[in-house]
C-alpha positions as a Markdown table, in Angstrom:
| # | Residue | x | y | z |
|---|---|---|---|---|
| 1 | Unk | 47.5 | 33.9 | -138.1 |
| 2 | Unk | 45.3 | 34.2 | -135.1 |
| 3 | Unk | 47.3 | 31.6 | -133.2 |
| 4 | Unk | 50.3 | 33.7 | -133.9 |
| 5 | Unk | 48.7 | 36.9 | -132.7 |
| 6 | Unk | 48.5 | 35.1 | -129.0 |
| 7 | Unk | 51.4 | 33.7 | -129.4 |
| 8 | Unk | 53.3 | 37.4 | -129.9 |
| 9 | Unk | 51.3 | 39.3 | -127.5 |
| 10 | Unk | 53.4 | 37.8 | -124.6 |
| 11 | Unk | 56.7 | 39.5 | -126.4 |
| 12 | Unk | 55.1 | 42.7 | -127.9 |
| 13 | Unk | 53.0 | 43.9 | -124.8 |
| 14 | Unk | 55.7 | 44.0 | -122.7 |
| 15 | Unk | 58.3 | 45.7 | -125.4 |
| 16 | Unk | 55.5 | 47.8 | -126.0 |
| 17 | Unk | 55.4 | 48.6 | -122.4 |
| 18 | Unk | 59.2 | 49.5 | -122.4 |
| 19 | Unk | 59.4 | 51.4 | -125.5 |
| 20 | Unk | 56.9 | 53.8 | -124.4 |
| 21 | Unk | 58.6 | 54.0 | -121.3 |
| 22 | Unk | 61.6 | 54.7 | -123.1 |
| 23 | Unk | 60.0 | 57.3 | -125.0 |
| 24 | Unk | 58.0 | 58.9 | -122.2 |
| 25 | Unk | 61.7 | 59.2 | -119.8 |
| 26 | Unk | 63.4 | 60.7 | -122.9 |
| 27 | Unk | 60.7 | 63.6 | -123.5 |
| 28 | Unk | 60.7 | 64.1 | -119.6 |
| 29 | Unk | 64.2 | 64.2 | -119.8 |
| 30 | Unk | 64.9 | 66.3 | -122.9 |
| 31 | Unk | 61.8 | 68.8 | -121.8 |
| 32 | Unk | 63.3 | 69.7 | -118.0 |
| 33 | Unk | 66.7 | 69.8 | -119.0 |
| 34 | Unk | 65.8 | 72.4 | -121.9 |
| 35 | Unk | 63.5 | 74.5 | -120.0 |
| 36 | Unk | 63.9 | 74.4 | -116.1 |
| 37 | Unk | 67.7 | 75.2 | -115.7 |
| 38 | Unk | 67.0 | 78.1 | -117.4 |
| 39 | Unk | 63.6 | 79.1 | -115.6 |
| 40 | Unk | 64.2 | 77.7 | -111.6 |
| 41 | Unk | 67.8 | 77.0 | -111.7 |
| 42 | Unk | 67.4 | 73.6 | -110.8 |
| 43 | Unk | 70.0 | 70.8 | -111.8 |
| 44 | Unk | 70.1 | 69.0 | -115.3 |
| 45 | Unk | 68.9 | 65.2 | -114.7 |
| 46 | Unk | 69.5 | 61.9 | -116.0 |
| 47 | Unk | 67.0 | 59.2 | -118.1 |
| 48 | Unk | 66.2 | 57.2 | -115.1 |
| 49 | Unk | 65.5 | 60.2 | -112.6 |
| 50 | Unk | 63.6 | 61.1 | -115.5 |
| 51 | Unk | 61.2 | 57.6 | -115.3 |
| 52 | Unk | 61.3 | 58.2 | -112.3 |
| 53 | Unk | 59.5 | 61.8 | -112.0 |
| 54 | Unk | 57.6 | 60.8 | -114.5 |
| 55 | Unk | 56.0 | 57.7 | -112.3 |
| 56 | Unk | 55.9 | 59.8 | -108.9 |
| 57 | Unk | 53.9 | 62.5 | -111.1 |
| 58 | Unk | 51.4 | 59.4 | -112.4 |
| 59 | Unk | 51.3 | 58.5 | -108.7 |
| 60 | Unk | 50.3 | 61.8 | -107.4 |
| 61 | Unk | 48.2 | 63.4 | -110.3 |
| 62 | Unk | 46.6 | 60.1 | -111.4 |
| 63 | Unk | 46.6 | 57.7 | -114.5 |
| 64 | Unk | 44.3 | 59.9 | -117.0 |
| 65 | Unk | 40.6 | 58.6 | -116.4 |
| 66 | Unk | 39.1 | 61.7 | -117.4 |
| 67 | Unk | 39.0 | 65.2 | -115.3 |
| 68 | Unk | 37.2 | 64.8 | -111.8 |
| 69 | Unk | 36.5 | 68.8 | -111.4 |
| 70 | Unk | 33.5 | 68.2 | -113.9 |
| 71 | Unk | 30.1 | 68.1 | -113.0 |
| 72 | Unk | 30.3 | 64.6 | -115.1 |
| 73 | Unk | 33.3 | 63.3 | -113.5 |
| 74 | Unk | 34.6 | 62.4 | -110.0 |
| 75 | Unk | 34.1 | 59.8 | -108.1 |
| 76 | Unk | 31.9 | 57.4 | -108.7 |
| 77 | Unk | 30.0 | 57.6 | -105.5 |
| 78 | Unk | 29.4 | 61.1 | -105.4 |
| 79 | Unk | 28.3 | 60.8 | -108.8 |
| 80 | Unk | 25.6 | 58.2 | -107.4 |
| 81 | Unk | 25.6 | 61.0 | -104.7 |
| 82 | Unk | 24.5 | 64.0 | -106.8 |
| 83 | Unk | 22.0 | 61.8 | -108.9 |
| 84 | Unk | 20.3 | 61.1 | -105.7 |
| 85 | Unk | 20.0 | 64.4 | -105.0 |
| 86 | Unk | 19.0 | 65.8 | -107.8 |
| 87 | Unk | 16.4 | 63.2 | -108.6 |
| 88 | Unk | 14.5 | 64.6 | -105.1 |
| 89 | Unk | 14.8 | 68.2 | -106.4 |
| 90 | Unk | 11.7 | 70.4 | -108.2 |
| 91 | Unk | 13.3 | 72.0 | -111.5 |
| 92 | Unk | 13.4 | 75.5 | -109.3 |
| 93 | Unk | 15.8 | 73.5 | -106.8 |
| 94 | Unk | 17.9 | 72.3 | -109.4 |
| 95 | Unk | 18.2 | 76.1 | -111.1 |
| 96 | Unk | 18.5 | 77.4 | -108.0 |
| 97 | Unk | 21.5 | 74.9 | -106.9 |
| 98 | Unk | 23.5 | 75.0 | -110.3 |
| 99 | Unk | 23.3 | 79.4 | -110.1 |
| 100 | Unk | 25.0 | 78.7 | -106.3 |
| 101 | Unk | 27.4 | 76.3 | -108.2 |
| 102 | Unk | 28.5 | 78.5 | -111.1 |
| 103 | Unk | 28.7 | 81.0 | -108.1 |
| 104 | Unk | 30.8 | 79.6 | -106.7 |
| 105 | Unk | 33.0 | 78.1 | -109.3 |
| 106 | Unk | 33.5 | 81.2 | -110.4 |
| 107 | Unk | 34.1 | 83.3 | -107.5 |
| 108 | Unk | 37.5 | 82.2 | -105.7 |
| 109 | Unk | 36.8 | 83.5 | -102.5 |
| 110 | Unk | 33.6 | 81.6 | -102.8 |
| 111 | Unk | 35.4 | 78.1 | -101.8 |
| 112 | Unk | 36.7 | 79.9 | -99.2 |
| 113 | Unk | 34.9 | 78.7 | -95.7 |
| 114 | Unk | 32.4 | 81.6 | -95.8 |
| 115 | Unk | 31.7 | 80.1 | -99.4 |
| 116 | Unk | 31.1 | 76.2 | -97.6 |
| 117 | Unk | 29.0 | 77.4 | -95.0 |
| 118 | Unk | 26.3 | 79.2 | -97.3 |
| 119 | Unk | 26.4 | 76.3 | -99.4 |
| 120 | Unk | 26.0 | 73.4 | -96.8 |
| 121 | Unk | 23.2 | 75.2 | -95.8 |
| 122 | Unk | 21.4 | 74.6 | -98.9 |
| 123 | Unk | 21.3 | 70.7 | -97.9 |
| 124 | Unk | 20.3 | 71.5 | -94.7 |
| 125 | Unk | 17.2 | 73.6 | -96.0 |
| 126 | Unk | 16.9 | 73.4 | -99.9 |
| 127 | Unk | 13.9 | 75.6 | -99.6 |
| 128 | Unk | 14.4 | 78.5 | -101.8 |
| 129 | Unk | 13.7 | 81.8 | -99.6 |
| 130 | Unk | 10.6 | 83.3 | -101.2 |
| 131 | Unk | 8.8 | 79.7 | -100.0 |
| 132 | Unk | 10.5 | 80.4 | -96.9 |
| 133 | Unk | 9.0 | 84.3 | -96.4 |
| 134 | Unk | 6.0 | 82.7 | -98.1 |
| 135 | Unk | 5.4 | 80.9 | -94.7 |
């Protein structure tokens, strides 16, 4: 049974593969030709303009490894990055640097460069600023 098994996977990954590329073109199809004609006016389009959107858009957007915008996500060397950071931190530091964050996460204007520059500054003196009167 086993020896079967290795035997097949040659034939079934590959028309696994193809099926769900089948399926995947189809929905992409079905979906813009229902819905954007009617929204943006664009054209109706075919199965294989279809794939291919659907491969330009896995290009561009990625392959689905999990969202990089979380704190837990990203890269991984600005993961190693933050770790590092945070490890040389006191636990006021690390309150004070997640408030700024979920400052500025919410505040849109906050990402602006205005929003950069007071946050850069942090690195460059992480001292909170009653140390700094303190002085």
């Amino acid at each position: 049974m086993r020896r079967r098994f290795y035997r097949g996977r040659f034939i079934l990954i590959p028309l696994a593969a193809v099926a769900f590329m089948a399926l995947t073109g189809f929905v992409v199809m079905n979906l813009w030709n229902a819905l954007l004609p009617a929204i943006i006016h664009v054209g109706a389009i075919t199965f294989w303009q279809a794939i291919g959107i659907f491969v330009l858009c896995k290009i561009l957007f990625g392959f689905g490894k999990g969202g990089g915008h979380r704190m837990g996500g990203g890269a991984p060397w600005m993961r190693r990055k933050m770790e590092e950071r945070f490890k040389h931190m006191s636990p006021e530091e690390k309150e004070m640097f997640k408030a700024r964050m979920k400052d500025n996460m919410c505040n849109p204007r906050g990402w602006g460069r205005h929003g950069r520059d007071k946050f850069e500054s942090y690195w460059d003196n992480p001292k909170p600023e009653a140390e700094k009167a303190a002085e």
